[in-house]
C-alpha positions in Angstrom: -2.7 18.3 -2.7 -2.4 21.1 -0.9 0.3 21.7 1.9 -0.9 22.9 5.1 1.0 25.2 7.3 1.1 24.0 10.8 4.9 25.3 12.0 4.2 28.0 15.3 6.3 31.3 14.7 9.5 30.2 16.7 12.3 33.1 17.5 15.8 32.2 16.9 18.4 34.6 17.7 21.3 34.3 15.1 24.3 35.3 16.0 26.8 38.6 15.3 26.7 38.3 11.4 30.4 37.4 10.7 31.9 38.5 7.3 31.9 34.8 6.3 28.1 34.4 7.6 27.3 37.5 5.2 29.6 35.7 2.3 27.3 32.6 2.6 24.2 34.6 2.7 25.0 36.2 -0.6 25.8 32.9 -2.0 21.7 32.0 -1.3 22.4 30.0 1.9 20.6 29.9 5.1 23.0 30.2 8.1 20.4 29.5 10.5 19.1 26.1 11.9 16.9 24.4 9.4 14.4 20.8 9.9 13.6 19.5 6.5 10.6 17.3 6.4 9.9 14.5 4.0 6.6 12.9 2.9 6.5 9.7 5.3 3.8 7.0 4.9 1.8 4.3 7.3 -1.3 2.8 7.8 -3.4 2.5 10.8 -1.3 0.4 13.3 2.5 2.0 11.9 3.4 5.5 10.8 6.7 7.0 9.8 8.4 10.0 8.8 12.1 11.7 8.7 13.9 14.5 7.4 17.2 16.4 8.0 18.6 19.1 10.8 21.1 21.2 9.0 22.4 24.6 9.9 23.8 25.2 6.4 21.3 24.8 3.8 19.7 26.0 0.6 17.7 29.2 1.2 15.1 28.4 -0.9 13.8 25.4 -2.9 15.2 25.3 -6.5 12.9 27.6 -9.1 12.6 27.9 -12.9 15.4 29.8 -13.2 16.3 31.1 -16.8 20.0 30.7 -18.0 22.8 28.2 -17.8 24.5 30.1 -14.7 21.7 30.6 -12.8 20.7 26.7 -13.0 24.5 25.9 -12.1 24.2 27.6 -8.9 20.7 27.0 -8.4 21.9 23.2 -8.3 25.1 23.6 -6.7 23.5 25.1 -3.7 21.9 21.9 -3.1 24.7 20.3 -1.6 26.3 23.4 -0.1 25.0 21.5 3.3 26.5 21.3 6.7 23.9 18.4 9.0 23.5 18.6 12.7 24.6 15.3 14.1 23.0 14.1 17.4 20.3 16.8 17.3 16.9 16.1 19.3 13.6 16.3 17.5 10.3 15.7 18.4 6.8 15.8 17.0 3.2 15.5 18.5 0.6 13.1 17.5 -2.6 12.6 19.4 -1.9 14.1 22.4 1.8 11.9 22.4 4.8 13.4 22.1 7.7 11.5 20.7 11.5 12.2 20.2 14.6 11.0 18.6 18.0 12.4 17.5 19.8 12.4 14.3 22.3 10.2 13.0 25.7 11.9 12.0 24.5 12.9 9.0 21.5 15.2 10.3 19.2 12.4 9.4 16.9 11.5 11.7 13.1 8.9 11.6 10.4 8.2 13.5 8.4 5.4 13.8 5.5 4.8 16.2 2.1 3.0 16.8 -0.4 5.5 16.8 -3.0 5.3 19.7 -6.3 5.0 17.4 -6.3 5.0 13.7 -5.9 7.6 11.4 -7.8 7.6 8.3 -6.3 7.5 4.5 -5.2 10.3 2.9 -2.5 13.1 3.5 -1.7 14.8 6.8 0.2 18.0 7.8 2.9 17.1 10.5 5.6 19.2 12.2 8.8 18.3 13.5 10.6 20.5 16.1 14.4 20.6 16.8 15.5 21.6 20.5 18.1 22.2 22.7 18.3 22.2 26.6 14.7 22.1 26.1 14.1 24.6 24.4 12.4 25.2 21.0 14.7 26.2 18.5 13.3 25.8 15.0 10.8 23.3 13.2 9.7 22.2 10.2 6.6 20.9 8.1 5.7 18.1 6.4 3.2 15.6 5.1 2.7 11.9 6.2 0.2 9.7 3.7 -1.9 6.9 4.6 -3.1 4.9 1.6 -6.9 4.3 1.1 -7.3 0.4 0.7 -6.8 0.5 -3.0 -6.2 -2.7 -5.7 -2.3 -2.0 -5.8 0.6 0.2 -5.2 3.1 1.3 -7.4 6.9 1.6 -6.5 9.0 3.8 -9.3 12.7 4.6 -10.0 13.5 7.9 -11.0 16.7 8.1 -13.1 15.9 7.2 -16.5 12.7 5.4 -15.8 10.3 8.3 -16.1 13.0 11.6 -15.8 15.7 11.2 -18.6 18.9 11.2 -16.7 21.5 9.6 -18.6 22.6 7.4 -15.7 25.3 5.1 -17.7 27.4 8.0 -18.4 28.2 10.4 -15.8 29.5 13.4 -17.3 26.4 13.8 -19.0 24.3 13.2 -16.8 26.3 15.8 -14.3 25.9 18.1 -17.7 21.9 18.3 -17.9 21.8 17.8 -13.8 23.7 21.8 -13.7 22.6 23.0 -16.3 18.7 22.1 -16.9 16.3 23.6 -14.0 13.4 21.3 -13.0 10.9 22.6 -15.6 12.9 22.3 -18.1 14.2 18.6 -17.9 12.4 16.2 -19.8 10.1 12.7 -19.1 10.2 10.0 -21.5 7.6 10.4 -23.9 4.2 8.8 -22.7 5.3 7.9 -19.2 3.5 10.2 -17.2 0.3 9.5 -18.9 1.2 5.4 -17.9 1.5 6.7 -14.3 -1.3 8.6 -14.2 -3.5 5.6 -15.7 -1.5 3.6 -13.0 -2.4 6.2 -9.9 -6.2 5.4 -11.2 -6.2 1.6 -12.0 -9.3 -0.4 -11.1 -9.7 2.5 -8.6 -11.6 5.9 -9.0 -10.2 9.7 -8.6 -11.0 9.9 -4.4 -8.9 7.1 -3.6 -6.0 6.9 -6.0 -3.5 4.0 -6.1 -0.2 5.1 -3.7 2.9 5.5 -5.8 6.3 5.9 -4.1 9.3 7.2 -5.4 12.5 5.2 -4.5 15.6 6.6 -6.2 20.0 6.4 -5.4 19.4 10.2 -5.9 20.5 11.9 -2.7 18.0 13.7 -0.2 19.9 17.0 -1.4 17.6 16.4 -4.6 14.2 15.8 -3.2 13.1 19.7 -4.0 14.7 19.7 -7.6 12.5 16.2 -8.1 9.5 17.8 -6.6 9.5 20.7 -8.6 9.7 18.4 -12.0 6.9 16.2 -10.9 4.6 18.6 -10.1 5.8 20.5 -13.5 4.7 17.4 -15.6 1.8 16.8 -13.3 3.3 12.8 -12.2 0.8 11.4 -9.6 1.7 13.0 -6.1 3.7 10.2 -3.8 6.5 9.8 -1.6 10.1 9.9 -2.0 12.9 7.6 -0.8 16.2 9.0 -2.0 19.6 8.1 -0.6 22.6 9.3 1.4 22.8 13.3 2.0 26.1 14.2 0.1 27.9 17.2 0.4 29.6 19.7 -2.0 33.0 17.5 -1.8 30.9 14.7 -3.2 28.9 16.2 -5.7 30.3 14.3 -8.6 29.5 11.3 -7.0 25.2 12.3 -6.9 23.3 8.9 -8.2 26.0 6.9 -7.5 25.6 5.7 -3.6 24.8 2.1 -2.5 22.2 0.2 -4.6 21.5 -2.3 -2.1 19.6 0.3 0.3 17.3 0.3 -2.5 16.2 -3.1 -2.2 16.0 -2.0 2.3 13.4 0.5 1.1 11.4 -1.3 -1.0 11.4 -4.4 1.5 10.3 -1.9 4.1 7.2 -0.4 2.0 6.0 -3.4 1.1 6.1 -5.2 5.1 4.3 -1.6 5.5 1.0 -3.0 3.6 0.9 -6.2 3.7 -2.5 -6.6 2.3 -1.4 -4.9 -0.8 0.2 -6.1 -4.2 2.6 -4.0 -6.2 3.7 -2.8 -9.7 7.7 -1.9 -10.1 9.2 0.1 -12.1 12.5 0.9 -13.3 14.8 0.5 -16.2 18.2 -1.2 -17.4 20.6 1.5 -17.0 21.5 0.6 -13.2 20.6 -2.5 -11.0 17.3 -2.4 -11.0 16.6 -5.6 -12.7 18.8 -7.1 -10.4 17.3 -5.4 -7.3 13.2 -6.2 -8.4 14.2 -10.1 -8.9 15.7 -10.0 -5.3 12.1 -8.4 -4.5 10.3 -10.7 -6.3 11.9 -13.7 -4.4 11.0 -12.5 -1.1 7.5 -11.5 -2.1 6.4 -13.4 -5.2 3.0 -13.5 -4.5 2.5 -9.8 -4.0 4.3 -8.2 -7.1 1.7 -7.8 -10.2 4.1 -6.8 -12.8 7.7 -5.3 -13.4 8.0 -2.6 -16.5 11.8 -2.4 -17.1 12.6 0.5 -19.8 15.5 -0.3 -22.7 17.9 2.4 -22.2 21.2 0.7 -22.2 22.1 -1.3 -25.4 25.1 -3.1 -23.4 22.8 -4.0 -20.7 20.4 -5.4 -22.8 21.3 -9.2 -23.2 21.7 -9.5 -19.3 18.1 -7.8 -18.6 16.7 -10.2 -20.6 17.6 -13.5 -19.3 16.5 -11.5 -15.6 13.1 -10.8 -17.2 13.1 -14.7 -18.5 13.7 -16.5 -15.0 11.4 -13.9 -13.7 8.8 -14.9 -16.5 9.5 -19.0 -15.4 8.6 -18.3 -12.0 5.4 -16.5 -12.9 6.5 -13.1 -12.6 4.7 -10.9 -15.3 7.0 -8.6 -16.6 7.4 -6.2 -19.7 10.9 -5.2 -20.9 10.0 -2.2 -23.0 11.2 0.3 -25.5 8.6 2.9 -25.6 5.8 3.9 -22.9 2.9 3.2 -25.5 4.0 -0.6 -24.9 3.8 -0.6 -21.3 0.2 1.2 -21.5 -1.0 -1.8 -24.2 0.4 -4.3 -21.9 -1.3 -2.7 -18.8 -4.1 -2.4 -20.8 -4.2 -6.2 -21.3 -3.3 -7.5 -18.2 -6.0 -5.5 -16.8 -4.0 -3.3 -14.7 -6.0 -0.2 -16.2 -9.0 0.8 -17.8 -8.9 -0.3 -21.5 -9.6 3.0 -22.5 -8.9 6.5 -21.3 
């Protein structure tokens, strides 16, 4: 998938360089105003997208930087952040232009009907940020329209296809600083599960839609696109959490759970035709939060693959996956990834051979 540049060349005049704006340039930060776009997702009658406006920011996006200190400040930078709170943004689609302003976190989303459909696939969009009506700086992103595909698939991050360590935070702090995107590690066999998933009871052109939904923090979504597309992980889109700043850096993974469960409500009354794998693991609440799922949409969820990381969580997961398994949810508490391809296998989710 290749990303299409579509941002007009826009002059910004920066201020007088102060001796603190030059500090902060050395440090790799970008003292000007910055729109950061993420993947959004609709279908024909509903589209949406959102980003940040920040005027602090990274100055690039996180690169396969050799050495320990290099990858420390590579990933410290990430939340060296300062948003822009009640900033107006538009975009322009079909010939409409709409506009909205950030919440007080620099966060802003749109959501609109568009006026005739738009077919499946991906598509280059552009967000602008103005003041007093003028043009100030914009940015890029891509908005995805699913073909009419068997299923979808909705994945956690942490620990259910990147090993993160999520039950104990110093650690997971440790390989978070410390380990650029390249070099972090899926568990064995779980890409080659998605990527039978991304092609089950489908073909290549029209690919099942996977998204992404994670208690990361937005301040993460270029670190996590660089590993996907490192290990090759069918291309999707990503729902991360809360922006966080440097102050609360130790706290990364660790926001409200319960939005979760908000997001994956909302992709699902997104497609309503469409039923949906999950997948997480037992580190965090994600049995908890794909039972909740489950009861709202128990007619629409295919399977659930929960990985065995946490010994202590164990017991509890299971009697989840049993009253699950009584209501007639198929599920698959696992070990390994070669289990959850057999069981896909068999429950005819994939092809039964590569």
């Amino acid at each position: 998938m290749d990303q299409i540049n579509v941002t007009p060349e826009i002059k910004y005049n920066a201020a007088k360089k102060t001796p603190a704006g030059r500090l902060l340039q050395w440090l790799g930060l970008r003292t000007q105003p910055m729109v950061k776009v993420y993947r959004g997702y609709g279908r024909d009658g509903q589209l949406q997208i959102f980003g940040h406006v920040l005027s602090l920011s990274p100055a690039a996006a996180p690169q396969q930087r050799k050495g320990v200190l290099a990858n420390i400040g590579t990933l410290l930078r990430l939340f060296m952040v300062r948003p822009v709170a009640n900033a107006t943004v538009y975009l322009q689609w079909q010939q409409r232009r709409i506009s909205t302003t950030t919440a007080t976190d620099g966060f802003f989303h749109f959501q609109w009907a568009p006026e005739s459909p738009t077919p499946a696939g991906w598509h280059p969009i552009t967000v602008m940020y103005t003041q007093n009506g003028e043009d100030i700086t914009s940015g890029n992103g891509l908005l995805y329209i699913p073909h009419r595909t068997q299923f979808g698939c909705i994945s956690d991050i942490d620990d259910t296809f990147l090993i993160s360590h999520s039950g104990h935070l110093h650690k997971k702090l440790y390989v978070l600083l410390t380990r650029n995107p390249a070099a972090r590690k899926p568990f064995e066999g779980v890409v080659q599960h998605y990527r039978l998933l991304s092609l089950g009871r489908t073909t290549a052109g029209t690919p099942n839609p996977f998204f992404y939904v994670s208690s990361s923090e937005w301040n993460l979504y270029d670190y996590l696109l660089a590993f996907a597309d490192a290990w090759d992980l069918p291309q999707g889109v990503y729902l991360l959490n809360q922006l966080k700043t440097f102050s609360q850096l130790w706290q990364t993974g660790t926001g409200k759970h319960g939005t979760k469960f908000t997001r994956i409500a909302r992709i699902m009354e997104s497609y309503p035709h469409m039923s949906f794998v999950l997948l997480g693991d037992d580190t965090q609440q994600d049995p908890h939060i794909y039972e909740a799922v489950a009861s709202h949409f128990p007619d629409r969820i295919l399977c659930i693959y929960l990985r065995q990381v946490s010994r202590k969580n164990r017991a509890a997961t299971e009697v989840i996956v049993r009253r699950l398994t009584d209501k007639g949810i198929t599920c698959c508490y696992f070990e390994h990834s070669a289990t959850a391809i057999t069981h896909s296998r068999q429950y005819g989710l994939i092809a039964m051979q590569d």
